[in-house]
N, CA, C and O atoms as a GROMACS GRO file, in nm:
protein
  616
    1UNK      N    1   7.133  14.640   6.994
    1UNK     CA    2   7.272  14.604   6.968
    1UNK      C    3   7.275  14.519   6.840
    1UNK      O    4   7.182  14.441   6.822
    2UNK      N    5   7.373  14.526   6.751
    2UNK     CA    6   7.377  14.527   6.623
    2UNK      C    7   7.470  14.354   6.668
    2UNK      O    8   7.548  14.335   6.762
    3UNK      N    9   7.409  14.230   6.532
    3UNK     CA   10   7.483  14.147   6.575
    3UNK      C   11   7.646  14.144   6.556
    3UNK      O   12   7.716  14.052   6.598
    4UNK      N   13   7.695  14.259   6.486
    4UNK     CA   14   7.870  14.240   6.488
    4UNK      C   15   7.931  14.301   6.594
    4UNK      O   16   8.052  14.301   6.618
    5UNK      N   17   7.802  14.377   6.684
    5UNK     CA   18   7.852  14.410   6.814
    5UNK      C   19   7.825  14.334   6.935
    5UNK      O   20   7.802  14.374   7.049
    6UNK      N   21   7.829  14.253   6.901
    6UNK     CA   22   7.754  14.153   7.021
    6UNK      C   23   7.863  14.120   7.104
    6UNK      O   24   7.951  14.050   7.054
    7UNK      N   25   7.875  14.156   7.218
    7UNK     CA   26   7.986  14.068   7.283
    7UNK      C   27   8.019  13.904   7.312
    7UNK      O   28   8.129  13.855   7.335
    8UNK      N   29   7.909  13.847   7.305
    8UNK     CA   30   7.892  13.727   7.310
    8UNK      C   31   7.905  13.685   7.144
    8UNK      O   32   7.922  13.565   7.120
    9UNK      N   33   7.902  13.726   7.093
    9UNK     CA   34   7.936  13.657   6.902
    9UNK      C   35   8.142  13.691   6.906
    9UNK      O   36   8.226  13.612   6.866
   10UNK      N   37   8.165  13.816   6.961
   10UNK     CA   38   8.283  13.856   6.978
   10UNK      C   39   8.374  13.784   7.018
   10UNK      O   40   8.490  13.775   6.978
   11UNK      N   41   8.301  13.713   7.129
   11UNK     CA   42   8.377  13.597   7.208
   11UNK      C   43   8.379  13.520   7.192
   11UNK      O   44   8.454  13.464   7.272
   12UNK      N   45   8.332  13.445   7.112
   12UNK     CA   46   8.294  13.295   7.078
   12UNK      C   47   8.423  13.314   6.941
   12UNK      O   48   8.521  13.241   6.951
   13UNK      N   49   8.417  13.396   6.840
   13UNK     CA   50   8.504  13.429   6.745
   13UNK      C   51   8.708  13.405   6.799
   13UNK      O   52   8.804  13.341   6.756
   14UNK      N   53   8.682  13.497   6.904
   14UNK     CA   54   8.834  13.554   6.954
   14UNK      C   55   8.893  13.410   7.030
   14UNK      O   56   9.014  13.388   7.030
   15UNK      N   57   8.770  13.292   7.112
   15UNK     CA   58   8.789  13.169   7.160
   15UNK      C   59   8.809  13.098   7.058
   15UNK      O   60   8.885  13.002   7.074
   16UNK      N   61   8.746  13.122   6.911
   16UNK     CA   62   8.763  13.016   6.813
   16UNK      C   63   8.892  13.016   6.770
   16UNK      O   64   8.969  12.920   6.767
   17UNK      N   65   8.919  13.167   6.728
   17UNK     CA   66   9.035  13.214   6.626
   17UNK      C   67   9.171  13.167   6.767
   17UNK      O   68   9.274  13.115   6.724
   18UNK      N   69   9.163  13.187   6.898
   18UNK     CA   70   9.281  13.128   6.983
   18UNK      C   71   9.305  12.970   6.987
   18UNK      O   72   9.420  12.928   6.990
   19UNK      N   73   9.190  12.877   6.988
   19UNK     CA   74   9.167  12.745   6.982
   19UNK      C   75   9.276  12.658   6.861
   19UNK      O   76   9.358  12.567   6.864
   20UNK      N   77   9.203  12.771   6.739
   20UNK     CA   78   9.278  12.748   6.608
   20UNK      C   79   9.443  12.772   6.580
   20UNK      O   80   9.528  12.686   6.555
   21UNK      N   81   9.456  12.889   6.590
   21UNK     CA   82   9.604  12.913   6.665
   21UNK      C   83   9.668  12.826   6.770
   21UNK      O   84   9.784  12.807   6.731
   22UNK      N   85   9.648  12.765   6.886
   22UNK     CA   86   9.676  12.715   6.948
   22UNK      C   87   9.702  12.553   6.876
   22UNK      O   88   9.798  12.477   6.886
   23UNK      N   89   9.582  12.543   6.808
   23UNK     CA   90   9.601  12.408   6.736
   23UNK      C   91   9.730  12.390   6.631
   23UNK      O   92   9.798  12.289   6.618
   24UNK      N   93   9.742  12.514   6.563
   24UNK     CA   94   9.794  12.483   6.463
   24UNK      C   95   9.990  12.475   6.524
   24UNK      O   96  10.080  12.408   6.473
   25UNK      N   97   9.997  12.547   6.617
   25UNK     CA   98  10.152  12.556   6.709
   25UNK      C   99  10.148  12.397   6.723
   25UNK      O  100  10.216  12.329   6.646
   26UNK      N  101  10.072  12.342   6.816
   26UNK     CA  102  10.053  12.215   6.895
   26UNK      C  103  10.081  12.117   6.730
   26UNK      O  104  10.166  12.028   6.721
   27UNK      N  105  10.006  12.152   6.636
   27UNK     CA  106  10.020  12.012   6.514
   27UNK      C  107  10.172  12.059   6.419
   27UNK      O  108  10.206  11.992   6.322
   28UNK      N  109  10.232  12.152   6.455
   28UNK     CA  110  10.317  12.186   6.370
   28UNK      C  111  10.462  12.132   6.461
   28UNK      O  112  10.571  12.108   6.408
   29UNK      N  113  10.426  12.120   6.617
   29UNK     CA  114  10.527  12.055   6.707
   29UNK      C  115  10.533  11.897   6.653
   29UNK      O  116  10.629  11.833   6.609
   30UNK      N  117  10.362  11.851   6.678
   30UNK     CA  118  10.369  11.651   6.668
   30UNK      C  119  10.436  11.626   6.515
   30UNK      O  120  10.498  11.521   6.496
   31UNK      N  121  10.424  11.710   6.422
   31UNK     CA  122  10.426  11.690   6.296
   31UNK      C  123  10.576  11.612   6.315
   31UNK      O  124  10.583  11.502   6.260
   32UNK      N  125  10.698  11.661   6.388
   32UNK     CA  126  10.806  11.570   6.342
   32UNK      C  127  10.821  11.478   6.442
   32UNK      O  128  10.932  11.440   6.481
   33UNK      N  129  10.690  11.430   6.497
   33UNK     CA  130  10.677  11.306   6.558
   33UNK      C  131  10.618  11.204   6.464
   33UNK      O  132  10.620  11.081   6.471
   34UNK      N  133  10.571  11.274   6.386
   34UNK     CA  134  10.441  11.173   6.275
   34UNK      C  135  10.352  11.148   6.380
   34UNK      O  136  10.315  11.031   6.390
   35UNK      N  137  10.298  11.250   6.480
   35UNK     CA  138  10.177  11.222   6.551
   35UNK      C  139  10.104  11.344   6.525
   35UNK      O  140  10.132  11.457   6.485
   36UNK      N  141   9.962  11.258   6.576
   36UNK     CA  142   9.825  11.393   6.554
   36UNK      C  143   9.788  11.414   6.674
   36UNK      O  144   9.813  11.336   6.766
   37UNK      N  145   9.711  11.542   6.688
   37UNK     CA  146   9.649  11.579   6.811
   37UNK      C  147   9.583  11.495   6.844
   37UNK      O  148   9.576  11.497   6.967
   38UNK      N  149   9.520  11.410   6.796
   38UNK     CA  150   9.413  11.267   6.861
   38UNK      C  151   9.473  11.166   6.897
   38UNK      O  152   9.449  11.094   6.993
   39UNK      N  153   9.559  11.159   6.815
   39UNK     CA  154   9.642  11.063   6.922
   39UNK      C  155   9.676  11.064   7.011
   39UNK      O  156   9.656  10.976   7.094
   40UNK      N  157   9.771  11.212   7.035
   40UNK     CA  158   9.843  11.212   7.177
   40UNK      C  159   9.726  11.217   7.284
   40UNK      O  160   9.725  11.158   7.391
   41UNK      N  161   9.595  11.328   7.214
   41UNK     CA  162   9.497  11.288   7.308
   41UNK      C  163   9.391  11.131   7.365
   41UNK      O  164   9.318  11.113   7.462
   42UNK      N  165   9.428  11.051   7.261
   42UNK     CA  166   9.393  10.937   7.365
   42UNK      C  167   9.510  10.856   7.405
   42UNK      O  168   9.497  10.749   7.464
   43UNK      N  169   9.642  10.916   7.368
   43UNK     CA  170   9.740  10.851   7.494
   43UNK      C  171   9.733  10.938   7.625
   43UNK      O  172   9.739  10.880   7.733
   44UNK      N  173   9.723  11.037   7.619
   44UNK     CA  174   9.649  11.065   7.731
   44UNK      C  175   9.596  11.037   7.797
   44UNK      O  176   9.634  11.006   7.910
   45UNK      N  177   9.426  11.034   7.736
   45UNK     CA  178   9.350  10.955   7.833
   45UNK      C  179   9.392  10.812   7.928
   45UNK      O  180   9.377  10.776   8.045
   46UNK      N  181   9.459  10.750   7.793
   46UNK     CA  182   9.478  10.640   7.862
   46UNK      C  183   9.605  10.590   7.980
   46UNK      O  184   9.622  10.501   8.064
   47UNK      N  185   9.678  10.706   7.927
   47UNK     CA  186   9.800  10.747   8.055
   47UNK      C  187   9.716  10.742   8.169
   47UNK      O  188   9.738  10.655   8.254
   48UNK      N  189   9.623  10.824   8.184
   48UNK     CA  190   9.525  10.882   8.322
   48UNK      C  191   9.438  10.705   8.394
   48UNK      O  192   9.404  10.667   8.506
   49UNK      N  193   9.436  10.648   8.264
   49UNK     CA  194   9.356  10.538   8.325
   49UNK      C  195   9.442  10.409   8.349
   49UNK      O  196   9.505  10.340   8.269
   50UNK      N  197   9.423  10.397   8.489
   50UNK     CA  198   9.503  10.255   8.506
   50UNK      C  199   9.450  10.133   8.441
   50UNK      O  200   9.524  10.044   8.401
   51UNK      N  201   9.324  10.130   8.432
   51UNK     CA  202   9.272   9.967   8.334
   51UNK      C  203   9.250   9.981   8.190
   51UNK      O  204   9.230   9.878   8.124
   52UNK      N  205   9.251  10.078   8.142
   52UNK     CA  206   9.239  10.135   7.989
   52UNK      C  207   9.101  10.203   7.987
   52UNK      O  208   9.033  10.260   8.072
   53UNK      N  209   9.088  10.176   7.866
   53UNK     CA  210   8.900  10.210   7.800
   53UNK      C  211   8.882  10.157   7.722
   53UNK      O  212   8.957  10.114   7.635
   54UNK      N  213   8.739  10.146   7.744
   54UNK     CA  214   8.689  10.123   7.614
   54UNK      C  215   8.673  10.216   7.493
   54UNK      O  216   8.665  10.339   7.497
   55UNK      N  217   8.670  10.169   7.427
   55UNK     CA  218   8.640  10.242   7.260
   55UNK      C  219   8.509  10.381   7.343
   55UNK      O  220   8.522  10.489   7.400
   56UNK      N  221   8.433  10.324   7.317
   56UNK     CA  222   8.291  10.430   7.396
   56UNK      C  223   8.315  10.488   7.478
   56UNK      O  224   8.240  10.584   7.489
   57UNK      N  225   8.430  10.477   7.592
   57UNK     CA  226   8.479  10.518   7.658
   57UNK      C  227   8.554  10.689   7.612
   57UNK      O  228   8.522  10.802   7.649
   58UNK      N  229   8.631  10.654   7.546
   58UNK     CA  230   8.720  10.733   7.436
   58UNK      C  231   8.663  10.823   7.390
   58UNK      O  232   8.681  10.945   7.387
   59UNK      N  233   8.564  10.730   7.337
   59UNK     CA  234   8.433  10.824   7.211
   59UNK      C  235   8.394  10.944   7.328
   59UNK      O  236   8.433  11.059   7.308
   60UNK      N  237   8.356  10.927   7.388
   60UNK     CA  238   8.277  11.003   7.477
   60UNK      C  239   8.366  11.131   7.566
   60UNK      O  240   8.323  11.245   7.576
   61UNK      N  241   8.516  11.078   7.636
   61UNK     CA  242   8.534  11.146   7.658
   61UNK      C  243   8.613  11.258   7.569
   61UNK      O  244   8.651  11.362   7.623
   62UNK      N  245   8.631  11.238   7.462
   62UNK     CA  246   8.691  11.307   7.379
   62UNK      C  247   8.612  11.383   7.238
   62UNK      O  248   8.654  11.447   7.142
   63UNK      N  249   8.464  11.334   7.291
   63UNK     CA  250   8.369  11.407   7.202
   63UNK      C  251   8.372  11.405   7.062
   63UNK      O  252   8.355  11.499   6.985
   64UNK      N  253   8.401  11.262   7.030
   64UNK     CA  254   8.410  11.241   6.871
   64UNK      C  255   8.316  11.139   6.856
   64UNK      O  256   8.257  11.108   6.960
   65UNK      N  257   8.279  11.065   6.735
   65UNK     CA  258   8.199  10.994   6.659
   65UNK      C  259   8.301  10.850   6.721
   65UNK      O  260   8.424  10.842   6.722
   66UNK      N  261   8.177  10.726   6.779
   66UNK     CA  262   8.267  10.634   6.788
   66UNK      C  263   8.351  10.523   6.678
   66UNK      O  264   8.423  10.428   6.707
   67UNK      N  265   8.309  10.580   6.533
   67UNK     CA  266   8.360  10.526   6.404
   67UNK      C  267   8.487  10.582   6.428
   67UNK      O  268   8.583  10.511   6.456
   68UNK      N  269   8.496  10.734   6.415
   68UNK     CA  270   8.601  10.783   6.454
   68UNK      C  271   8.705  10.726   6.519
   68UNK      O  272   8.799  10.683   6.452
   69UNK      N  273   8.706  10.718   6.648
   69UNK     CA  274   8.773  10.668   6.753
   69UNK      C  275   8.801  10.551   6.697
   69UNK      O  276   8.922  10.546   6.673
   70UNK      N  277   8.743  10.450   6.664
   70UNK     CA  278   8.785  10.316   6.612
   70UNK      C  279   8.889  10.331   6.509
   70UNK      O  280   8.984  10.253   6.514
   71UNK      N  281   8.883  10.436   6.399
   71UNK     CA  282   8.961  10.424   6.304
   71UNK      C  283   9.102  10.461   6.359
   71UNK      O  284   9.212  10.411   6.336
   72UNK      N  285   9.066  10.557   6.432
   72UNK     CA  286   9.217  10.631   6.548
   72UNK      C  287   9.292  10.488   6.589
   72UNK      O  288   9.393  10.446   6.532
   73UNK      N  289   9.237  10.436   6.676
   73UNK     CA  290   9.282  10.318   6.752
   73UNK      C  291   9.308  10.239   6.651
   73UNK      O  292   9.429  10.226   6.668
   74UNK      N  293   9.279  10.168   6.546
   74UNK     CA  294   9.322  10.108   6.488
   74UNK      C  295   9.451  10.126   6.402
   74UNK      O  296   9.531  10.036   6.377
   75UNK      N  297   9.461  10.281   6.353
   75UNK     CA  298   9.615  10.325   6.298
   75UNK      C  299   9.674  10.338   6.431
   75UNK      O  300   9.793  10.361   6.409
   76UNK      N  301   9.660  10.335   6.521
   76UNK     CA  302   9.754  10.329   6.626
   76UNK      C  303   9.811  10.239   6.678
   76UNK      O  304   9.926  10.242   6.721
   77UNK      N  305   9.713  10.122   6.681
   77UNK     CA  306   9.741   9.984   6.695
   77UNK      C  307   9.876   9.949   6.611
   77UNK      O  308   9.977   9.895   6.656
   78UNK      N  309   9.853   9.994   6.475
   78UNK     CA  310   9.920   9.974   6.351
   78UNK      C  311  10.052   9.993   6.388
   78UNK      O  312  10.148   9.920   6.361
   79UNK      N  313  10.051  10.119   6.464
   79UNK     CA  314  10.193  10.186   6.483
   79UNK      C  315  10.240  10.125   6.640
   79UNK      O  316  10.338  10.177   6.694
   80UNK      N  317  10.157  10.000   6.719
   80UNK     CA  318  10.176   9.991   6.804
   80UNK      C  319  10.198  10.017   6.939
   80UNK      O  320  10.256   9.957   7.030
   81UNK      N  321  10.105  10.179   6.923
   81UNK     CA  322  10.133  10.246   7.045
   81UNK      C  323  10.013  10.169   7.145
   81UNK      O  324  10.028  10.162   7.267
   82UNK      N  325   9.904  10.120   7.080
   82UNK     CA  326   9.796  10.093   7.166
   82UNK      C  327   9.748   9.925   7.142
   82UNK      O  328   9.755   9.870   7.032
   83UNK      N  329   9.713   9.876   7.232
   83UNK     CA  330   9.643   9.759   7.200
   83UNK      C  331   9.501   9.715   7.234
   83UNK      O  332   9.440   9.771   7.325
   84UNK      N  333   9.465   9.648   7.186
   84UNK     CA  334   9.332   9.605   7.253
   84UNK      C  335   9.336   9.481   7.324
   84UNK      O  336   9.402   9.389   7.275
   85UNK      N  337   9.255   9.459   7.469
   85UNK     CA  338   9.273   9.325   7.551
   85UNK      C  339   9.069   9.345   7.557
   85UNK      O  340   8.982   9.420   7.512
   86UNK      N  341   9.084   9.206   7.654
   86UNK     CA  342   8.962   9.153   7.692
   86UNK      C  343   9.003   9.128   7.863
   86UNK      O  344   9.114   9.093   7.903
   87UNK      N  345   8.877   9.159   7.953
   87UNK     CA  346   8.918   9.100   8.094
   87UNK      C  347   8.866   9.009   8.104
   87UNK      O  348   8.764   9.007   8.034
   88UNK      N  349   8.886   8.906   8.168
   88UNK     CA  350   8.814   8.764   8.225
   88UNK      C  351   8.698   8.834   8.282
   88UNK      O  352   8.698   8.934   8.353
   89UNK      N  353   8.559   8.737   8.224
   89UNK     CA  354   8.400   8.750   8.260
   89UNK      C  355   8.355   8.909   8.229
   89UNK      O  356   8.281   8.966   8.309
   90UNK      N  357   8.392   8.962   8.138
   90UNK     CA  358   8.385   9.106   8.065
   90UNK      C  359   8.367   9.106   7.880
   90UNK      O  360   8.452   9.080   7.794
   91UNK      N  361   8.284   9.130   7.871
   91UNK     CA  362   8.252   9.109   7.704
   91UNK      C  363   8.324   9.217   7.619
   91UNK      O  364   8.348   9.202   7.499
   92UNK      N  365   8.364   9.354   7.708
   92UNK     CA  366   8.453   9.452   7.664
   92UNK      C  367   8.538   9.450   7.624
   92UNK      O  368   8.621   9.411   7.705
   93UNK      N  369   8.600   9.483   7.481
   93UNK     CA  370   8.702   9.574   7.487
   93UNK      C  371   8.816   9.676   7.539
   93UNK      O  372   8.813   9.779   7.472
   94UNK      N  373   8.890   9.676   7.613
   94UNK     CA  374   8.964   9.762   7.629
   94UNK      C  375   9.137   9.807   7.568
   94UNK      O  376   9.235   9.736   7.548
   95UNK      N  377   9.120   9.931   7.555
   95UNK     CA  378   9.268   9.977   7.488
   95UNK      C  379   9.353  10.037   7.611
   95UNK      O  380   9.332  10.080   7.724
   96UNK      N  381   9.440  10.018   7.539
   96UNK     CA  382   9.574   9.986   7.674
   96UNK      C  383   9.676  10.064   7.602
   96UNK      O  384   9.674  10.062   7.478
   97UNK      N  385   9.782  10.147   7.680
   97UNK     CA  386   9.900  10.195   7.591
   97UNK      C  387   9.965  10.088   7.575
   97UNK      O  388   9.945  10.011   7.669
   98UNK      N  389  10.077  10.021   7.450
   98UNK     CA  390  10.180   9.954   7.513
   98UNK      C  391  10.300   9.984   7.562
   98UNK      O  392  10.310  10.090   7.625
   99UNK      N  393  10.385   9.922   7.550
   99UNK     CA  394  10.565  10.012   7.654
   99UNK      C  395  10.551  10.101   7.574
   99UNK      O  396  10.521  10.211   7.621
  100UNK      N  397  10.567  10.087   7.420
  100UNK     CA  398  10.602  10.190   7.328
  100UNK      C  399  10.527  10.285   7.335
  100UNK      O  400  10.581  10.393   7.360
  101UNK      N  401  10.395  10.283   7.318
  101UNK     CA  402  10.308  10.450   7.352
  101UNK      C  403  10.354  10.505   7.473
  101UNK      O  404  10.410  10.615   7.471
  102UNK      N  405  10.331  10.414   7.624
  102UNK     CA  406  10.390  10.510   7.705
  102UNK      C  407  10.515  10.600   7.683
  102UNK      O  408  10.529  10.723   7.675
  103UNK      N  409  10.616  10.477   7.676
  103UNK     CA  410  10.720  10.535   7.635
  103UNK      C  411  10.725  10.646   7.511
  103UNK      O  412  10.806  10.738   7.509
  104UNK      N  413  10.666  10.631   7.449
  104UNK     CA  414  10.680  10.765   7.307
  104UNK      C  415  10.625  10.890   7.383
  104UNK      O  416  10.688  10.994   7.402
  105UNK      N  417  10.466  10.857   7.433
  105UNK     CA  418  10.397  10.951   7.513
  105UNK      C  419  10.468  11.036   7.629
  105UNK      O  420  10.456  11.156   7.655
  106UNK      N  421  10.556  10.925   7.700
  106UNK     CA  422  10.616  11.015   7.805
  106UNK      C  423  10.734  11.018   7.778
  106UNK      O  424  10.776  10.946   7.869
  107UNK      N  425  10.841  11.053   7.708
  107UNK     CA  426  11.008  11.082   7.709
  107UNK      C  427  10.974  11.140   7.532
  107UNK      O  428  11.036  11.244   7.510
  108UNK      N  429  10.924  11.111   7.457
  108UNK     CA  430  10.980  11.191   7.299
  108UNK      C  431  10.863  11.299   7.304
  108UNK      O  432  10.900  11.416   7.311
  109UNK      N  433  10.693  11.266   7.303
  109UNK     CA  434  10.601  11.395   7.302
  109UNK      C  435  10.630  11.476   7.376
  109UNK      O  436  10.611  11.452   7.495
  110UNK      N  437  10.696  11.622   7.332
  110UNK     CA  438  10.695  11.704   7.441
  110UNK      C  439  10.608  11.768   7.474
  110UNK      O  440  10.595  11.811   7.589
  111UNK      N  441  10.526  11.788   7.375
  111UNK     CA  442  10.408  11.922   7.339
  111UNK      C  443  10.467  12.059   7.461
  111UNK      O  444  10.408  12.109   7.557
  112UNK      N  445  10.599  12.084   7.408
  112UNK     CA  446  10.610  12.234   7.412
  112UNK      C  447  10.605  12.343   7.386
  112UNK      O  448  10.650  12.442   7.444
  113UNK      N  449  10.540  12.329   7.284
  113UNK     CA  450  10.445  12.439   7.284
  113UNK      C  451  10.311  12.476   7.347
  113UNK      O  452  10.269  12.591   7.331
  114UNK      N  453  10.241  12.388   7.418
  114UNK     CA  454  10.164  12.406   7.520
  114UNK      C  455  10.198  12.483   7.639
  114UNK      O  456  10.130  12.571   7.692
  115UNK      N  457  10.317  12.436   7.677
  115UNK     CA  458  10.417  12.487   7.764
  115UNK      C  459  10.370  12.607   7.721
  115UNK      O  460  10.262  12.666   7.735
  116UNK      N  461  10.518  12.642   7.640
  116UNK     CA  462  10.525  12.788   7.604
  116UNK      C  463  10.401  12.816   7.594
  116UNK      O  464  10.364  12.753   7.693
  117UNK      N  465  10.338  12.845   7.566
  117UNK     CA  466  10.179  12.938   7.528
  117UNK      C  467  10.142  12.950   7.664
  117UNK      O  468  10.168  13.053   7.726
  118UNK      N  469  10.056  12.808   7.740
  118UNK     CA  470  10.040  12.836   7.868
  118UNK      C  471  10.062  12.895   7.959
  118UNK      O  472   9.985  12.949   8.040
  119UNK      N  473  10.194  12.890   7.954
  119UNK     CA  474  10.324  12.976   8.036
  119UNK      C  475  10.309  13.132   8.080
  119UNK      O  476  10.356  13.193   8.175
  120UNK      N  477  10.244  13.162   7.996
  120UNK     CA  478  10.204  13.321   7.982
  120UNK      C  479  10.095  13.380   8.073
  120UNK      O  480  10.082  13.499   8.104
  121UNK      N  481   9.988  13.230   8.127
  121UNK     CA  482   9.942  13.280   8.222
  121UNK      C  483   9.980  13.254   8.386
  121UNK      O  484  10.045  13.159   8.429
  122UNK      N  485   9.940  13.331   8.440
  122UNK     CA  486   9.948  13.278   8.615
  122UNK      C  487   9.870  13.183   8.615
  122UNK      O  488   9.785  13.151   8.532
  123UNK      N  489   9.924  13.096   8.789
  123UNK     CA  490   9.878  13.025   8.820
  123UNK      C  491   9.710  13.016   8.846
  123UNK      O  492   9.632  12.927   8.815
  124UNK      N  493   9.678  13.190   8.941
  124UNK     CA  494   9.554  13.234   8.932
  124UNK      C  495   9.468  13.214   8.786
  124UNK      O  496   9.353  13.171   8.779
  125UNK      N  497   9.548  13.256   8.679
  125UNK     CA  498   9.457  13.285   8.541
  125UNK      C  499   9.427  13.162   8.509
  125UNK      O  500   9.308  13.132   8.493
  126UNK      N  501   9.517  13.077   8.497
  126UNK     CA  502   9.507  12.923   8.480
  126UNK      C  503   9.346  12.887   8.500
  126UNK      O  504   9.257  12.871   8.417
  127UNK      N  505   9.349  12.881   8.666
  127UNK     CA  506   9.300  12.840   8.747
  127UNK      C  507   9.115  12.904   8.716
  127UNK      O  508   9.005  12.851   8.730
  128UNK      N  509   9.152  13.014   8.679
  128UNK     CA  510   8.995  13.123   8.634
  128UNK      C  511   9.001  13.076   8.490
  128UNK      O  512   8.886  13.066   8.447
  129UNK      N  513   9.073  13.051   8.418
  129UNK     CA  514   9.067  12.999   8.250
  129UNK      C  515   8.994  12.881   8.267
  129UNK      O  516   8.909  12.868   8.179
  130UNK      N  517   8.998  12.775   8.365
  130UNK     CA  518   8.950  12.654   8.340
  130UNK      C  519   8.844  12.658   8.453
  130UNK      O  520   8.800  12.544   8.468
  131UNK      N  521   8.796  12.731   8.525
  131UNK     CA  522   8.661  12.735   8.574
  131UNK      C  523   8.575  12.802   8.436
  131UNK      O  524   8.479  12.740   8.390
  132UNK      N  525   8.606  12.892   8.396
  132UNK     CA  526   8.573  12.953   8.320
  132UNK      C  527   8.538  12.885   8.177
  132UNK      O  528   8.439  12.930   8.120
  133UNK      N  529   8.598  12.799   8.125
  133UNK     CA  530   8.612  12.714   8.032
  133UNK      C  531   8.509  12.600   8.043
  133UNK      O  532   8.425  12.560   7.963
  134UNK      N  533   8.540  12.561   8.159
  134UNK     CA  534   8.449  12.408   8.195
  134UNK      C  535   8.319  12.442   8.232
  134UNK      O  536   8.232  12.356   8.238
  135UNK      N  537   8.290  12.600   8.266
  135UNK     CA  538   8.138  12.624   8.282
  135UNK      C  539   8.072  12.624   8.122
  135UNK      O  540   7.970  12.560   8.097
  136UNK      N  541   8.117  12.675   8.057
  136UNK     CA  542   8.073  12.697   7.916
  136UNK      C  543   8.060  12.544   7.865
  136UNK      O  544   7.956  12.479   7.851
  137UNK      N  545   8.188  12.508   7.841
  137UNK     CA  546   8.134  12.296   7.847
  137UNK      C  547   8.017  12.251   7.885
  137UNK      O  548   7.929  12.228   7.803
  138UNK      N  549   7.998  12.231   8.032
  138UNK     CA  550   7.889  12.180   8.073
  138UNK      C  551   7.771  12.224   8.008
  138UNK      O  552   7.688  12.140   7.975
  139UNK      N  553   7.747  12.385   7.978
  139UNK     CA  554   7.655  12.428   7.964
  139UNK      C  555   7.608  12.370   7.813
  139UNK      O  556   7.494  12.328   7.794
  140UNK      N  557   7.715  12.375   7.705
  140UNK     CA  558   7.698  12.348   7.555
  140UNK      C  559   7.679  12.210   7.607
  140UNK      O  560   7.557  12.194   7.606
  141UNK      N  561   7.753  12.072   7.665
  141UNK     CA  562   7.713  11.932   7.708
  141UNK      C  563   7.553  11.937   7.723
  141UNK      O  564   7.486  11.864   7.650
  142UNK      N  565   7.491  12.020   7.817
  142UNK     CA  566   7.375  11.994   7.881
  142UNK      C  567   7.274  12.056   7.718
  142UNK      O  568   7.172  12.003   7.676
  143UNK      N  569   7.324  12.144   7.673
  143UNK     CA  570   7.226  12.178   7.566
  143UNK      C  571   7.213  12.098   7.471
  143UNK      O  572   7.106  12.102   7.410
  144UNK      N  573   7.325  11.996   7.429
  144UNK     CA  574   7.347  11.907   7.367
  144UNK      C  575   7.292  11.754   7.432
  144UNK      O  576   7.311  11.650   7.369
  145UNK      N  577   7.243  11.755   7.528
  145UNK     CA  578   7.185  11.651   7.611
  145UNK      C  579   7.333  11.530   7.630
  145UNK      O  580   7.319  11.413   7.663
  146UNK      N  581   7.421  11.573   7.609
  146UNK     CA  582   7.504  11.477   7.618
  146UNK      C  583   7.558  11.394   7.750
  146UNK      O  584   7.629  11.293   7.756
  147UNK      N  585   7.493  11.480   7.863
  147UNK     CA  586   7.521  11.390   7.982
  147UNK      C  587   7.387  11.391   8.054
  147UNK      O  588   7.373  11.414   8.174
  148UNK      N  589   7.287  11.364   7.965
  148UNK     CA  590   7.157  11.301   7.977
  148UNK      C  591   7.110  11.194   8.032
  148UNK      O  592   7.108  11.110   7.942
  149UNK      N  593   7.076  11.155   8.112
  149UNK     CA  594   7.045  11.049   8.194
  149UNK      C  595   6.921  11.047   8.274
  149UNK      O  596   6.899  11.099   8.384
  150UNK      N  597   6.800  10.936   8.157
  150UNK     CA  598   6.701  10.911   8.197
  150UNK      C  599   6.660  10.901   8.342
  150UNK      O  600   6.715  10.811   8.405
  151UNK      N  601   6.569  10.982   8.411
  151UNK     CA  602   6.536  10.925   8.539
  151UNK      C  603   6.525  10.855   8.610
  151UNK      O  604   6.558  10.869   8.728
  152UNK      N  605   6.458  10.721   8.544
  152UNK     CA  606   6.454  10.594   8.579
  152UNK      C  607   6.599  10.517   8.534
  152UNK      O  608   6.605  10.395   8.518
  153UNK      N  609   6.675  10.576   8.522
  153UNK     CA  610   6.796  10.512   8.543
  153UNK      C  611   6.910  10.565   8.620
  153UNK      O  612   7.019  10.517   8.649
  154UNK      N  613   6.864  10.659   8.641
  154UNK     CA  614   6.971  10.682   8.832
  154UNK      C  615   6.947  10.637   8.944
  154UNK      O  616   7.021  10.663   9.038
   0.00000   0.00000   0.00000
């Protein structure tokens, strides 16, 4: 089998070229928010978390460089959607939405175009899209050693 017939090169292409498409609907919606896809994705995250995160926290679950993430959080700070606190007897960091991110995050971001696109599949397909999806994750995670964890430390 010839590599432009490969089904597995085929697929990885047709997942890229939908990813990209998908991206570009999704940044052409935030655009007249003056928001980026990283943003809304760590108001997200931090929607999901009742005590915040940490920076490393962030980094990690969102699979970026933690310079990265810092620079994010910090223009965000800027714009006041996020803040940073400290807990009593905790040397951490944590980022927090404030009213305003929630509030921006939940009543002005619509990201409907997620909607719409999504929309197109069933509940079933959904449901087989993201088994399907999150097996391939793990697998690129584990090849990437990224949820690696020395023996002697479990």
């Amino acid at each position: 089998m010839s590599k432009a017939n490969d089904p597995r090169i085929k697929l990885h292409a047709l997942l890229d070229s939908t990813r990209e498409t998908i991206h570009k609907a999704i940044k052409l919606e935030l655009a007249q928010y003056q928001m980026s896809q990283s943003q809304v994705k760590v108001m997200h995250m931090l929607a999901q978390s009742e005590d915040g995160l940490t920076p490393a926290q962030l980094s990690e679950s969102a699979i970026r460089e933690l310079n990265s993430i810092t620079t994010l959080i910090n223009r965000m700070q800027k714009k006041e959607l996020v803040k940073k606190v400290k807990r009593n007897g905790d040397n951490k960091t944590y980022v927090i939405l404030t009213d305003k991110g929630l509030d921006i995050y939940t009543n002005t971001v619509t990201e409907r175009s997620i909607t719409l696109i999504f929309d197109t599949l069933s509940d079933e397909e959904k449901d087989q899209l993201t088994s399907l999806l999150s097996k391939l994750q793990n697998k690129a995670r584990n090849l990437l050693g990224l949820d690696f964890k020395p023996p002697f430390l479990q």
